[in-house]
KELO-915488 format. One line per field, with one value per residue: z, x, y negated of N, C-alpha, C in turn; residue number from 1; residue in one letter. Coordinates in pm, whole numbers, plus 50000, padded with zeros to 5 digits. Atoms other than C-alpha are relative to their C-alpha. Example, Ala and Ser with C-alpha at 12.3 -4.5 7.8 and 13.67 -1.06 7.14 Angstrom:
2
n.w: (50000, 49994)
n.u: (50089, 49918)
n.v: (50119, 50119)
ca.w: (50780, 50714)
ca.u: (51230, 51367)
ca.v: (50450, 50106)
c.w: (50000, 50073)
c.u: (50090, 49923)
c.v: (49880, 49891)
num: (1, 2)
residu: (a, s)
END
This chain:
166
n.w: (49972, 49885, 49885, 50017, 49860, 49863, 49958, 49897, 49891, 49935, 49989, 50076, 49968, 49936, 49907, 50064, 50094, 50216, 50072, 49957, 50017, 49924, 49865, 50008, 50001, 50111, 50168, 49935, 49966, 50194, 50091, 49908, 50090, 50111, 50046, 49954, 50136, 50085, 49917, 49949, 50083, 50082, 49908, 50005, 50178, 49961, 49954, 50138, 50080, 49868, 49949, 49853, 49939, 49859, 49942, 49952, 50115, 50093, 50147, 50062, 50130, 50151, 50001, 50047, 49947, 49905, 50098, 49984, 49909, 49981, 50093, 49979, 49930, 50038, 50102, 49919, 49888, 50139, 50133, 49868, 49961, 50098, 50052, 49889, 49849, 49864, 50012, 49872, 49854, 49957, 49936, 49888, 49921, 50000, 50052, 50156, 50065, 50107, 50060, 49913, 50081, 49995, 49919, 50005, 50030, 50087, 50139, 50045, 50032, 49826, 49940, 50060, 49910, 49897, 50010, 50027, 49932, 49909, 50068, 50082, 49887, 49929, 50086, 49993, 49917, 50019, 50087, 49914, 49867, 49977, 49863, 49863, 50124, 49954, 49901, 50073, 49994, 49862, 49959, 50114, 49911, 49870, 50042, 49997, 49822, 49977, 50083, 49942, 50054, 50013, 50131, 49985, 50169, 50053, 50057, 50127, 50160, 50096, 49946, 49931, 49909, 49952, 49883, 49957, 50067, 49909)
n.u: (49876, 50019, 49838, 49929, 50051, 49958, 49864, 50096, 49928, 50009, 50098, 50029, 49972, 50111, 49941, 49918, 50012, 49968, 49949, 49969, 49828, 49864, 49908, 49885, 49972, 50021, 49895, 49869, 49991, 49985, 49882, 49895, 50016, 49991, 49826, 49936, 49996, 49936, 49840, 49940, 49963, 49886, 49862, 49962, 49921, 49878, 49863, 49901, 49866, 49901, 49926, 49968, 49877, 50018, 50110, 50033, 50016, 49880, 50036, 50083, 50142, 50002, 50077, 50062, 50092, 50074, 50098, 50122, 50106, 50132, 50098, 50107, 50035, 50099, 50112, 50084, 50101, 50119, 50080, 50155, 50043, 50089, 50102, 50077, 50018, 49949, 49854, 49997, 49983, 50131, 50135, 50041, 50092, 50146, 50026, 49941, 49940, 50141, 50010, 50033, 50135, 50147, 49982, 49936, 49823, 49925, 49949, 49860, 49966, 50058, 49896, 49838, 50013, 49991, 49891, 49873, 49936, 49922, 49876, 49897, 49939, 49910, 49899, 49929, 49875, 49942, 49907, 49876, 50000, 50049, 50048, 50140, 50110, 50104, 50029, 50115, 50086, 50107, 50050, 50134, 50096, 50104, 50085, 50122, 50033, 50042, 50090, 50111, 50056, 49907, 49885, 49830, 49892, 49982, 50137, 50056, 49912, 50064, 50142, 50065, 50026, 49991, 50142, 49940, 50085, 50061)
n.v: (49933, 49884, 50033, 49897, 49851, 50018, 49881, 49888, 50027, 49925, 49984, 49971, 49878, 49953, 50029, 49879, 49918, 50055, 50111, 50082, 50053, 49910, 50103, 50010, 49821, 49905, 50056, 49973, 49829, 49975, 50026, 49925, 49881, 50044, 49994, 49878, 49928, 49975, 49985, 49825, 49972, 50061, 49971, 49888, 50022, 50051, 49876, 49981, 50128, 50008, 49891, 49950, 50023, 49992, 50053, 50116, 49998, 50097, 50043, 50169, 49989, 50078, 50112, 49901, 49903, 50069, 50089, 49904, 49997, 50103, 49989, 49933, 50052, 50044, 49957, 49957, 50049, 50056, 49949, 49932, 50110, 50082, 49925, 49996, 50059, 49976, 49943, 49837, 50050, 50060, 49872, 49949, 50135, 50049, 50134, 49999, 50169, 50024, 50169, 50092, 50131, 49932, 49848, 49931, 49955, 50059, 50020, 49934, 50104, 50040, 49926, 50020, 50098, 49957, 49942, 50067, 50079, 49963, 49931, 50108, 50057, 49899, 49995, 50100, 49979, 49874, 50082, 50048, 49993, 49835, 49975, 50051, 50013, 49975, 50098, 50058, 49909, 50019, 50227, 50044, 49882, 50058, 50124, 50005, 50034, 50075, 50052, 49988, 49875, 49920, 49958, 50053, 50100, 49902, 50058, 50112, 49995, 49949, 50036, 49927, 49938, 49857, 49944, 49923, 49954, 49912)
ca.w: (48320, 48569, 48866, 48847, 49033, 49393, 49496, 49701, 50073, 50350, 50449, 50121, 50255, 50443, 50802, 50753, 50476, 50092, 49973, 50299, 50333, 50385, 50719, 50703, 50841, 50585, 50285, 50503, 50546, 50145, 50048, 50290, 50120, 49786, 49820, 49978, 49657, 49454, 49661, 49784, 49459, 49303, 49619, 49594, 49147, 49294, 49478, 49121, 49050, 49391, 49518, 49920, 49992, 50359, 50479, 50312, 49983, 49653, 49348, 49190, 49083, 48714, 48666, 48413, 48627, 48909, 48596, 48556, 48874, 48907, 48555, 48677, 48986, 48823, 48538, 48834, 49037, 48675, 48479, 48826, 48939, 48578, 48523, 48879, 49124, 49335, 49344, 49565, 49869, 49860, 49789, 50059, 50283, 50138, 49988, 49616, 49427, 49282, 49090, 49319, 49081, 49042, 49234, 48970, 48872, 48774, 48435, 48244, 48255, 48665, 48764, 48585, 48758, 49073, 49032, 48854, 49143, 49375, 49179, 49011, 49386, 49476, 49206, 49242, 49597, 49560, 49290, 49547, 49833, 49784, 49963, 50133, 49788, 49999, 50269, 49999, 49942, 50307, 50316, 49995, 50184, 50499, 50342, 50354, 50784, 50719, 50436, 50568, 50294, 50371, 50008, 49998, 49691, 49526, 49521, 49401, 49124, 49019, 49105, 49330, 49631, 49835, 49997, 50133, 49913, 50156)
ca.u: (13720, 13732, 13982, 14207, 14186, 14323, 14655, 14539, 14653, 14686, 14352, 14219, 14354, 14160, 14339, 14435, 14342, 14383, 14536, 14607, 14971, 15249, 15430, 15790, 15845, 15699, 15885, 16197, 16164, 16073, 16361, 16594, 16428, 16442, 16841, 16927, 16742, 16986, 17298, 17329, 17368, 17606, 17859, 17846, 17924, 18206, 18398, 18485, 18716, 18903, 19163, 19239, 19579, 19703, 19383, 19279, 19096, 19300, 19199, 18934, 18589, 18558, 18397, 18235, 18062, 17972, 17788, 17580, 17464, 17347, 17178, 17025, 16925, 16731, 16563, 16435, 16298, 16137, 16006, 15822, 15738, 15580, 15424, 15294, 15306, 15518, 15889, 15910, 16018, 15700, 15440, 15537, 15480, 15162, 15239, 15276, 15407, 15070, 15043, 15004, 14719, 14501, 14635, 14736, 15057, 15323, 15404, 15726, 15851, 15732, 15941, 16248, 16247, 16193, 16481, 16737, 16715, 16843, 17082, 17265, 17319, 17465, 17651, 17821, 17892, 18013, 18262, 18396, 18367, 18370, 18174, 17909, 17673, 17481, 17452, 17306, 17038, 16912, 16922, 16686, 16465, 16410, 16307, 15999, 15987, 15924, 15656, 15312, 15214, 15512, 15672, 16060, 16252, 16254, 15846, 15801, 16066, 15861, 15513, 15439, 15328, 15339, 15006, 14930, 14694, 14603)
ca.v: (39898, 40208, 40188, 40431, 40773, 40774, 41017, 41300, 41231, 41457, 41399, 41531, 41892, 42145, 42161, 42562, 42831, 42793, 42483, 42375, 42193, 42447, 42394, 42296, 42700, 42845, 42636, 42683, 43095, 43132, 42946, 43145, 43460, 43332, 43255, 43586, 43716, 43598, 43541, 43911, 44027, 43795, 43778, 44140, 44089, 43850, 44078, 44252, 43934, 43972, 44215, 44336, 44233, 44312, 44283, 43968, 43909, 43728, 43579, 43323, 43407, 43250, 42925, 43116, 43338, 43041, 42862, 43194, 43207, 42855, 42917, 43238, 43027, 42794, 43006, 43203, 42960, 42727, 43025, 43169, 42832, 42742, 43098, 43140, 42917, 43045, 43209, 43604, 43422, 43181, 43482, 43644, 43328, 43283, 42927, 42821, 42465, 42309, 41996, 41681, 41496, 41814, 42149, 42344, 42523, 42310, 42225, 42411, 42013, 41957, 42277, 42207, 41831, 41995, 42241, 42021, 41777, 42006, 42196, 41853, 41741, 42059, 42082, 41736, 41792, 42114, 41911, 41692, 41871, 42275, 42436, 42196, 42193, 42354, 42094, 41874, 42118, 42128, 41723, 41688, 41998, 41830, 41455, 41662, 41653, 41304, 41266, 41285, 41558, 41744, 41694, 41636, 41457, 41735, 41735, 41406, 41434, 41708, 41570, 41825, 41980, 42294, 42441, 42753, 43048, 43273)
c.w: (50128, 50050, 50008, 50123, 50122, 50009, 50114, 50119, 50083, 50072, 49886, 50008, 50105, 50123, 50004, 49912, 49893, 49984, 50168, 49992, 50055, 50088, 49925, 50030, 49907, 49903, 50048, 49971, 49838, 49954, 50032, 49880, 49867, 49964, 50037, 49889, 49895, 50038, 50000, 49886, 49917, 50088, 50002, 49830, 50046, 50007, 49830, 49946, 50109, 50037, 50162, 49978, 50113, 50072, 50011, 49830, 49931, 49911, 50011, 49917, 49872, 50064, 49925, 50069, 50131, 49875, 49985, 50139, 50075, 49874, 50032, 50116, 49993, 49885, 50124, 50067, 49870, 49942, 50125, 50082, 49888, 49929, 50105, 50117, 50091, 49965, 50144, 50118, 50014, 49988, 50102, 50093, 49964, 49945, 49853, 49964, 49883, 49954, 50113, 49975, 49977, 50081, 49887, 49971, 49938, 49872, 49954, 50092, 50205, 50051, 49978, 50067, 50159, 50076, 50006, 50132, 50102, 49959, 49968, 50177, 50076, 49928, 49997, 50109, 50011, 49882, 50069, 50101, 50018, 50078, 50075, 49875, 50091, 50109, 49932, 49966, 50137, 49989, 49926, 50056, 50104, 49948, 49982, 50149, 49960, 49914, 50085, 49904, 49988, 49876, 50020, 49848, 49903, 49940, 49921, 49921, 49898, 50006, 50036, 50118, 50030, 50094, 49990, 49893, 50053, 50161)
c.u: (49981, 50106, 50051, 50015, 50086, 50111, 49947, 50105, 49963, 49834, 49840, 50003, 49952, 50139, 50076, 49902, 50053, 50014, 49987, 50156, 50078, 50068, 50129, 50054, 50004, 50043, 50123, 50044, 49974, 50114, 50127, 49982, 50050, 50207, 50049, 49921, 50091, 50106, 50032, 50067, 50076, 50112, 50017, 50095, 50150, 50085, 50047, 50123, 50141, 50076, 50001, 50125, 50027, 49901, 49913, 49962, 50099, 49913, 49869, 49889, 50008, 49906, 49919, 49871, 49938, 49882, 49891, 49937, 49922, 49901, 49855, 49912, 49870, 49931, 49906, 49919, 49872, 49938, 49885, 49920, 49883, 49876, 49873, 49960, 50109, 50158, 49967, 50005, 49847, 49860, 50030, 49998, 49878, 49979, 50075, 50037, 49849, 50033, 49924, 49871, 49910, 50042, 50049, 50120, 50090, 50023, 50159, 50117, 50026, 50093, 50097, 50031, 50048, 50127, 50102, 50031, 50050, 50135, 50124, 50058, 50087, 50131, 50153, 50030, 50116, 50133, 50111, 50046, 49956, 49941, 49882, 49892, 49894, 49907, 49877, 49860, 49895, 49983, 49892, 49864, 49957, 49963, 49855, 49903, 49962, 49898, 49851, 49950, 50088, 50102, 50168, 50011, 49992, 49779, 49911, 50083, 49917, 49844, 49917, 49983, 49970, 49896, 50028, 49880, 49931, 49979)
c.v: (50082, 49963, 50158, 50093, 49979, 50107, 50051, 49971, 50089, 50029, 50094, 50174, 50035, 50042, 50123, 50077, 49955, 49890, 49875, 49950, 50109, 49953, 50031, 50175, 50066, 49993, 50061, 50186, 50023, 49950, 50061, 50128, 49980, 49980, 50118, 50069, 50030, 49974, 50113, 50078, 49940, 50005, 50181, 50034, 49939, 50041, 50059, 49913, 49996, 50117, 49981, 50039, 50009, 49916, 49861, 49991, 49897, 50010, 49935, 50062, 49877, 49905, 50040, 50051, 49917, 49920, 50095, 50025, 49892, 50017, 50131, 49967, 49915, 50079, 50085, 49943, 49883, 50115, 50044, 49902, 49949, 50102, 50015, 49934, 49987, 50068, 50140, 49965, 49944, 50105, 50067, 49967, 49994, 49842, 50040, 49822, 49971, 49861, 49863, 49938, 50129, 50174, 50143, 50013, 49910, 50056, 50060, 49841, 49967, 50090, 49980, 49880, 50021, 50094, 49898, 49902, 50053, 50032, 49892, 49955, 50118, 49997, 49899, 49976, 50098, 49933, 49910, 50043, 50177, 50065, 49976, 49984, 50022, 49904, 49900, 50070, 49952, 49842, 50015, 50095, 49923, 49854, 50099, 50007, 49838, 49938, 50048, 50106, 50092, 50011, 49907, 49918, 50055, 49991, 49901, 49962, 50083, 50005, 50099, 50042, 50161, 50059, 50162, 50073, 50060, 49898)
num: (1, 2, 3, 4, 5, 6, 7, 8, 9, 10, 11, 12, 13, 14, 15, 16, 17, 18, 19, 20, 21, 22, 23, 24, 25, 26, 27, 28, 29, 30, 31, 32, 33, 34, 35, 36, 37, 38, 39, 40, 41, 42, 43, 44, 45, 46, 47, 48, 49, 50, 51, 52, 53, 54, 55, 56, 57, 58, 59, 60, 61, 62, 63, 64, 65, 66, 67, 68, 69, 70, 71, 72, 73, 74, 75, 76, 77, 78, 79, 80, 81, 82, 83, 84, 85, 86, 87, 88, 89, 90, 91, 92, 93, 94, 95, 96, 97, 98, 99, 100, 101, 102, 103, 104, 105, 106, 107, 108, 109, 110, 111, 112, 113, 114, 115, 116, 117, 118, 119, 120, 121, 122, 123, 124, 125, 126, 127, 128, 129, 130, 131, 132, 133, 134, 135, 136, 137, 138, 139, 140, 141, 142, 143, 144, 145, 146, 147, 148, 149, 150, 151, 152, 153, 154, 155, 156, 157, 158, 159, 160, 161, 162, 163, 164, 165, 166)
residu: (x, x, x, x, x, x, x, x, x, x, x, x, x, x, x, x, x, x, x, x, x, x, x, x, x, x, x, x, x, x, x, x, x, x, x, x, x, x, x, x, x, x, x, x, x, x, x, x, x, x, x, x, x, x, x, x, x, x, x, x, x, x, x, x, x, x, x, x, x, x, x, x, x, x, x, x, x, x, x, x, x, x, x, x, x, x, x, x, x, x, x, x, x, x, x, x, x, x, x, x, x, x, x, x, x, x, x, x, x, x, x, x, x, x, x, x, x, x, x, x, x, x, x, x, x, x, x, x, x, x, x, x, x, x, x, x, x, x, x, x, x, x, x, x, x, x, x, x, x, x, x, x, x, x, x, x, x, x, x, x, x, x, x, x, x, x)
END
């Protein structure tokens, strides 16, 4: 009987270049980019649902139209996560999402994981508590300040990690 393969540990990674560990910065500043990708352009769609009443917007974006932009949220970040690596914000950091057990690209299955567990916690604060979805977000983001290979909750839901390519 063979003993079963070992889990790659920070030591296993080259200190900087290619497939070293992405700093907390650099995940941080891609995911900033990455939401002002697709924020800017939907709070700008928004406005269409709202009127300017003495100097003060009115009315109720559809529920409707908040369900499409968490859907276009996550197909953006699983289909570019499972074709490439990486999502627009993270190439132009220079880091991508590789598979934890051998380095490459997550799996269709590994990104979606990785996604949904942010999104469902946003979602369900954002349910009780309008508004702070986002809060949940950053929490599940920084559990990766305290992992020794930098991965958050979110990483090992979707058994992965974040190094750098360049």
């Amino acid at each position: 009987m063979t003993a079963p393969a070992r889990l790659p540990g920070p030591e296993d990674f080259p200190a900087s270049g290619p497939n070293s560990l992405a700093s907390i910065g650099q995940r941080g500043i891609a995911r900033v980019l990455d939401e002002l990708l697709l924020f800017v352009p939907f709070t700008i769609a928004s406005l269409s649902f709202l009127t300017l009443e003495d100097g003060q917007l009115e009315g109720e974006v559809p529920v409707w139209f908040l369900a499409v932009q968490v859907a276009v949220g996550v197909l953006y970040e699983v289909v570019l996560l499972a074709l490439w690596g990486r999502t627009l914000g993270k190439h132009v950091l220079g880091v991508r999402v590789a598979r934890f057990t051998d380095g490459e690209r997550p799996r269709w299955t590994q990104a979606l994981l990785r996604v949904l567990l942010v999104t469902a916690a946003v979602v369900a604060v954002d349910a009780v508590l309008p508004g702070l979805g986002a809060l949940a977000a950053v929490g599940i983001y920084l559990t990766a300040l305290r992992d020794p290979m930098r991965r958050g909750w979110h990483d090992h839901a979707g058994g992965t990690v974040v190094v750098r390519f360049r």
